[in-house]
C-alpha positions in Angstrom: 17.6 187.9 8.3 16.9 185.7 11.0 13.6 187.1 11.7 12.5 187.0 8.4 13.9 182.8 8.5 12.0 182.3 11.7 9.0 184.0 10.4 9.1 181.4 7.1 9.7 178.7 9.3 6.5 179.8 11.6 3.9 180.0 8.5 5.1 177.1 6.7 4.7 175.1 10.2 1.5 176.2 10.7 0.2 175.6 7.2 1.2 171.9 7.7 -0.7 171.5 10.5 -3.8 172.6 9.0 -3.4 171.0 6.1 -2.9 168.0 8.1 -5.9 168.6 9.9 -7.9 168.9 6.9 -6.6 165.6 5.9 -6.9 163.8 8.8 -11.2 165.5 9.2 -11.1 164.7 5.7 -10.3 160.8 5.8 -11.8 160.6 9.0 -15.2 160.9 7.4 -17.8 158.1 8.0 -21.3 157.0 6.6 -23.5 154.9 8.7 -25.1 151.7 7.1 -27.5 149.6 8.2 -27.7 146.0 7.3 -29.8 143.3 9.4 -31.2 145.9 11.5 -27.3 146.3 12.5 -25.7 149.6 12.2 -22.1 150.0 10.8 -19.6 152.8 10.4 -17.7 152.6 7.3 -15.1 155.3 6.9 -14.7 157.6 2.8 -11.6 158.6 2.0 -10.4 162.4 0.7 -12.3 161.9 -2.0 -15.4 160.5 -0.4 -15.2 157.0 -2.1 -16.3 154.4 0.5 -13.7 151.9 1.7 -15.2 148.7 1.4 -12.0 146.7 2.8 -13.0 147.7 6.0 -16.2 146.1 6.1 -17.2 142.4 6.8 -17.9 140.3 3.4 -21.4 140.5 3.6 -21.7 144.1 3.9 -19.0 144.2 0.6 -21.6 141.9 -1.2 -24.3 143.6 -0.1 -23.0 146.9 -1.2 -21.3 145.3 -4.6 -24.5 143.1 -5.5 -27.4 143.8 -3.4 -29.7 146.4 -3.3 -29.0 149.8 -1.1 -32.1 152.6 0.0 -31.6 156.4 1.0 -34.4 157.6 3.0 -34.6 161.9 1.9 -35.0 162.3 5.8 -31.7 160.1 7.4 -28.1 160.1 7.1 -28.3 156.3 6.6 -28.1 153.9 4.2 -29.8 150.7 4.3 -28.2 147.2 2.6 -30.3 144.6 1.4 -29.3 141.4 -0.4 -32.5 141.2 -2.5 -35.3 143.5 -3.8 -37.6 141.9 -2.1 -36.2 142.3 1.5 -35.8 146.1 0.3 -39.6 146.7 -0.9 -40.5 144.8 2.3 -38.9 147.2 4.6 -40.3 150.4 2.3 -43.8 148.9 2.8 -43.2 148.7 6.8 -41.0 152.3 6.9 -43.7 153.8 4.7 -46.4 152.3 6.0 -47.5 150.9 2.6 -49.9 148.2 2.0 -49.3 147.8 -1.4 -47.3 148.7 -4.3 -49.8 148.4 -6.9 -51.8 151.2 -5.1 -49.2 153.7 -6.7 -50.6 157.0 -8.0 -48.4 157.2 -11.4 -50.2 159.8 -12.8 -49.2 162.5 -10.2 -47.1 164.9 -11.6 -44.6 167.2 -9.9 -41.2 165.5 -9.8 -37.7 165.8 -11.7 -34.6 163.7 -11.2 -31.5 165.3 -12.8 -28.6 163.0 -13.0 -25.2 164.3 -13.4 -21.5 163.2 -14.8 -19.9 164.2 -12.2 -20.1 164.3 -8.4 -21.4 167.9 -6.8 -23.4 168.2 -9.6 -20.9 168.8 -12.3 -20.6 168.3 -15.7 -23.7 167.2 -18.5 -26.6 166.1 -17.1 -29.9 163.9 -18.1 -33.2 164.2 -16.4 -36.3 161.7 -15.7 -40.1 163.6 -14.7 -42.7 161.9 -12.6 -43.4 158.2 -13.7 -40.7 156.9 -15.8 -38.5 154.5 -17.4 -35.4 154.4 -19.1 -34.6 150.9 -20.2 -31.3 151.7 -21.4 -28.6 155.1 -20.6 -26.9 153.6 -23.3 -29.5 154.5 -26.0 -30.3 157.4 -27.8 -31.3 160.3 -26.6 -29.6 159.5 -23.2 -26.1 157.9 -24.5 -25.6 158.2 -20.3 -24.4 154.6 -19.3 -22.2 154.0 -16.6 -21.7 158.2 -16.3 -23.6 159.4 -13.5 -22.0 160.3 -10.5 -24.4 162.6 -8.9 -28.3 163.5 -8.3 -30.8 166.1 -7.1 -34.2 165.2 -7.5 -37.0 167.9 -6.5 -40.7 166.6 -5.5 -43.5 169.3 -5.3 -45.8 166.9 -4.3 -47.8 165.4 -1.5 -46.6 162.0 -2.6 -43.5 160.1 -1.9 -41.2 159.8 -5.0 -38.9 157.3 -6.0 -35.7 156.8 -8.3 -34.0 153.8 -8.6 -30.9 153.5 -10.3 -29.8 149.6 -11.5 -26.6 148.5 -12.4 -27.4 146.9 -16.2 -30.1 147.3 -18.7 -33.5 146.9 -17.8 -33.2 147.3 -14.5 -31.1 144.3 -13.4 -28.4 144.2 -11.3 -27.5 145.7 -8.2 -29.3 148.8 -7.3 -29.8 152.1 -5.3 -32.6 153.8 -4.2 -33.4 157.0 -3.1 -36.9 158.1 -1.7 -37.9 161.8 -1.3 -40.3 163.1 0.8 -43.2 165.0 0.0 -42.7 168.7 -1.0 -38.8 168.3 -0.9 -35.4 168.2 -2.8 -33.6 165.1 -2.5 -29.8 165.0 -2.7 -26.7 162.5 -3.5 -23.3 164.5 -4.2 -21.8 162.2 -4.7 -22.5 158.4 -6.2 -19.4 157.3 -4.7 -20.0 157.8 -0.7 -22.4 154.5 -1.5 -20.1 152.2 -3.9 -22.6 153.4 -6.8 -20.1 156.1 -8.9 -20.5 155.5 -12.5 -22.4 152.0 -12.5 -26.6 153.0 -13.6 -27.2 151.7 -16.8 -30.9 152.3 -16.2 -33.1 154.2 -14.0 -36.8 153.8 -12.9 -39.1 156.9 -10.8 -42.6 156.4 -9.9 -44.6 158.1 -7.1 -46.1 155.6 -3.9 
């Protein structure tokens, strides 16, 4: 009886500890963001939603009101508090003399937008150059739902998605940029403050 008490003991112990491990690896998680060419660690909790308490209150407005870029080949992402600071630095990154210079008629590229993070749930999807003006409107009936995003480009151009916070692409925004000939991923909208907020979403090709 006592072995089999010890024994008990010993396995519950032991699956405490792991689980605290998990935990702790779990809410120790961080995402790097750069704002004014100044790197930041900003810390996601166990279910990957950033903590924005922790930041400064420019980074919070930044992230709440400004503008935020994913690059398909980085683990960062970058904070701007305009658009035009954001195209700016795509130009430069990108080494883009102008936006107007745009192929839109290359075809070759699908966004799928999801309900739920990991790619879960119903889904919507945008092809090459689009625009929807409004996720709220039939046939999308989308707005405010996505929480996740894959977006495949078979082509030798770069592709871009930008999802805005209201109609007609105003608002706050985030934008991810895939490289050419490759699939570019977010699991999950709220690792960037973003879960559940697009009410309308622009792709185009540069």
């Amino acid at each position: 009886m006592k072995k089999i008490f010890f024994l008990t003991v010993t396995i519950l112990t032991i699956f405490s500890c792991t689980k605290e491990d998990l935990n702790s690896e779990i809410q120790t998680k961080d995402v790097k963001l750069i704002y004014n060419q100044i790197e930041y660690k900003a810390t996601l909790d166990e279910n990957g939603k950033l903590q924005l308490p922790e930041l400064n209150q420019n980074i919070q407005n930044a992230i709440v009101n400004g503008h935020s870029l994913e690059l398909d080949d980085t683990n960062s992402i970058y904070l701007f508090d305009t658009e035009t600071e954001e195209m700016d630095f795509i130009k430069n990154n990108l080494n883009i003399s102008d936006f107007s210079t745009k192929n839109n008629k290359v075809a070759g590229a699908t966004g799928y937008f999801y309900e739920h993070k990991n790619y879960g749930g119903g889904f919507r999807t945008g092809a090459d150059t689009f625009n929807i003006y409004n996720l709220n409107n039939a046939p999308y009936h989308f707005n405010d739902k996505i929480s996740s995003t894959k977006i495949q480009n078979t082509t030798t151009s770069f592709y871009v998605v930008i999802f805005y916070q209201h109609k007609n692409f105003g608002g706050s925004s985030h934008t991810k940029i895939v490289s050419p000939n490759s699939t570019g991923y977010i699991s999950n909208f709220d690792n960037i403050g973003f879960n559940d907020k697009t009410s309308s979403i622009k792709g185009y090709f540069l």
